[in-house]
C-alpha positions in Angstrom: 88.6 101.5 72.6 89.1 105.1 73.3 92.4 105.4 71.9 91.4 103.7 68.8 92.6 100.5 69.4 90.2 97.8 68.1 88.6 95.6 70.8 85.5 93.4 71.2 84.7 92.2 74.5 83.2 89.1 75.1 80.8 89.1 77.8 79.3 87.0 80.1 76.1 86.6 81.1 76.9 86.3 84.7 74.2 84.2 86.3 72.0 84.0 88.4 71.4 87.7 88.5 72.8 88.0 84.8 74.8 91.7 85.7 76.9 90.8 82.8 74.1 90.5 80.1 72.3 93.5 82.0 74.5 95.6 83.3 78.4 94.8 81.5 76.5 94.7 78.4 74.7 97.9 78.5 78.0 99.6 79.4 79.4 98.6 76.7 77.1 100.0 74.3 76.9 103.4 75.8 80.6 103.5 75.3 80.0 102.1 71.2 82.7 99.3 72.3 82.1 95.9 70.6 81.1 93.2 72.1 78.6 90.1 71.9 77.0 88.5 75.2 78.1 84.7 75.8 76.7 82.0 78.0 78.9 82.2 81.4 80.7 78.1 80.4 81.5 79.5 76.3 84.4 81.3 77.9 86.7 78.1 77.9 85.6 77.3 74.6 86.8 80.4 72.8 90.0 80.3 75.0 90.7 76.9 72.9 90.3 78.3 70.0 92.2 81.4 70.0 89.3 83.3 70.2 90.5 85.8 73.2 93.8 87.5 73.4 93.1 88.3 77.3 90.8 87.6 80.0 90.2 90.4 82.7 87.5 89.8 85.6 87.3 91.8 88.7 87.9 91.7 92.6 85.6 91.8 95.3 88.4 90.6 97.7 92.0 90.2 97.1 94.4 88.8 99.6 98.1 90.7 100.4 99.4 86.9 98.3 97.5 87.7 94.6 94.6 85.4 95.7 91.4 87.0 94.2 87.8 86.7 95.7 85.2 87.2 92.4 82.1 86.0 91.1 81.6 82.3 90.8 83.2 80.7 87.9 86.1 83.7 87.8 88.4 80.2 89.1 86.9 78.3 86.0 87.8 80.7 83.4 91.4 81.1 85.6 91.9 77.9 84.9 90.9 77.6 81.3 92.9 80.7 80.1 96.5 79.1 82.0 95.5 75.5 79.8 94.8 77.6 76.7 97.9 80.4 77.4 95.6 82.9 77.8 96.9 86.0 80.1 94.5 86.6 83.0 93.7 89.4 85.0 92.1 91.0 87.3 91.1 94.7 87.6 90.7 96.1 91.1 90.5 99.2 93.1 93.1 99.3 95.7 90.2 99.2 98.3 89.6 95.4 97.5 92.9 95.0 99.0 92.8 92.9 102.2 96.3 93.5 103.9 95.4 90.8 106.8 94.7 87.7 104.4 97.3 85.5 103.3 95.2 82.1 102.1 92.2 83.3 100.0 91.1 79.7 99.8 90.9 79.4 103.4 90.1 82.4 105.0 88.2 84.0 102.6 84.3 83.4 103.1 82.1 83.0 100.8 78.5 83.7 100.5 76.0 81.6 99.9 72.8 83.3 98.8 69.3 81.6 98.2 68.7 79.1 95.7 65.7 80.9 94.3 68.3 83.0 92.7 69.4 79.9 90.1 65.9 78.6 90.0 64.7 81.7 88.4 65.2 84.7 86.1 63.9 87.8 85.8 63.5 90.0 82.6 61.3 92.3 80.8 57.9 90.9 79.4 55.2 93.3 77.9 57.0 96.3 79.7 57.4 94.5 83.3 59.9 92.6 84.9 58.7 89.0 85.7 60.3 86.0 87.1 60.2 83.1 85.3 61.0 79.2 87.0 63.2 77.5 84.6 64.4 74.3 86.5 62.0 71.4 88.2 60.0 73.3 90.7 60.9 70.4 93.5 64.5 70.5 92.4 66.9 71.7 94.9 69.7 74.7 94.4 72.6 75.6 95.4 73.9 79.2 94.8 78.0 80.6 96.2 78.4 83.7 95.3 81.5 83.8 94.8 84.7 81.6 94.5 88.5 82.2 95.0 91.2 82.1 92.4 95.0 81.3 93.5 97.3 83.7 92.7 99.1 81.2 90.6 96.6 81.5 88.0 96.5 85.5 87.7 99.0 87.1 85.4 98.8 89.9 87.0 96.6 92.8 88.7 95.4 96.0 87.5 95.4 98.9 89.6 94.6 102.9 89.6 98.6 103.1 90.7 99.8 100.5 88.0 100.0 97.1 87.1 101.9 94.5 89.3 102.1 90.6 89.9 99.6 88.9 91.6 102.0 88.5 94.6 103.0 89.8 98.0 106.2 91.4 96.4 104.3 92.6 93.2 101.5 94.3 95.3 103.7 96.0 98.0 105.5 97.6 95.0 102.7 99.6 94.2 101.9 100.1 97.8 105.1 100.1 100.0 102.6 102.2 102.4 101.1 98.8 103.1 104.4 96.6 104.2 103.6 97.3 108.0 99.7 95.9 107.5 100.9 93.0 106.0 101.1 90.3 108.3 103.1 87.1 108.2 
């Protein structure tokens, strides 16, 4: 956007605590870039349609292998840009890197946080933030945090040194430092 090229960036709402209607979407108006705020499940949907030329997420946790801990339904829209030949990737600072993890699937763990968090939502009303129930009040929740998307999926992995493969050979090329943490 900076360099003139023209972008819009669809964003997701990112629930339960909506950081990408909040947060993603208020960054991207203090920088002027484009963009419109979607419900977290249109993602697939535009994918079909030739709607988006490239997904990009980010990485809480990312194993030596190209596996990629991120916000729940990152695997979902993984697996909807490979069906619609989307390119997917996923932006991360080299700190997310965890040299010790090989399986992301399996040794990964993955939070699970209060249901309260999907049973409600917060916003502004009248100048306060209140917390609104939206679901059954007697209705149980479940809320993971996060999920875990193979490797296989990602295209590849954006870094401060570089791009690479989401792969043990792709990410020790950018960090051949790292060959002796890596553990087999």
């Amino acid at each position: 956007h900076r360099r003139g090229v023209k972008v819009h960036v669809w964003v997701d709402e990112t629930r339960p605590w909506n950081q990408g209607s909040r947060l993603t979407a208020w960054e991207m108006l203090q920088e002027g870039v484009p963009h419109t705020i979607i419900a977290d499940n249109l993602g697939g949907h535009l994918m079909q349609h030739g709607m988006v030329d490239m997904a990009i997420v980010g990485s809480d946790r990312t194993t030596v292998t190209g596996d990629v801990a991120n916000k729940v339904g990152t695997y979902l829209k993984a697996l909807a840009a490979k069906d619609s030949n989307v390119p997917f990737y996923a932006a991360l600072p080299s700190s997310t890197f965890d040299w010790k993890i090989r399986n992301g699937l399996l040794e990964i763990p993955i939070e699970k946080r209060d249901g309260t968090e999907v049973k409600y939502i917060q916003g502004l009303q009248d100048g306060q933030i209140k917390s609104v129930l939206l679901t059954p009040e007697n209705s149980p929740a479940v809320n993971y945090a996060f999920d875990v998307t193979p490797a296989r999926l990602v295209t590849g992995l954006i870094t401060e040194r570089g791009i690479c493969r989401a792969s043990e050979k792709g990410i020790l090329g950018l960090y051949p430092e790292k060959r002796n943490l890596s553990v087999k």
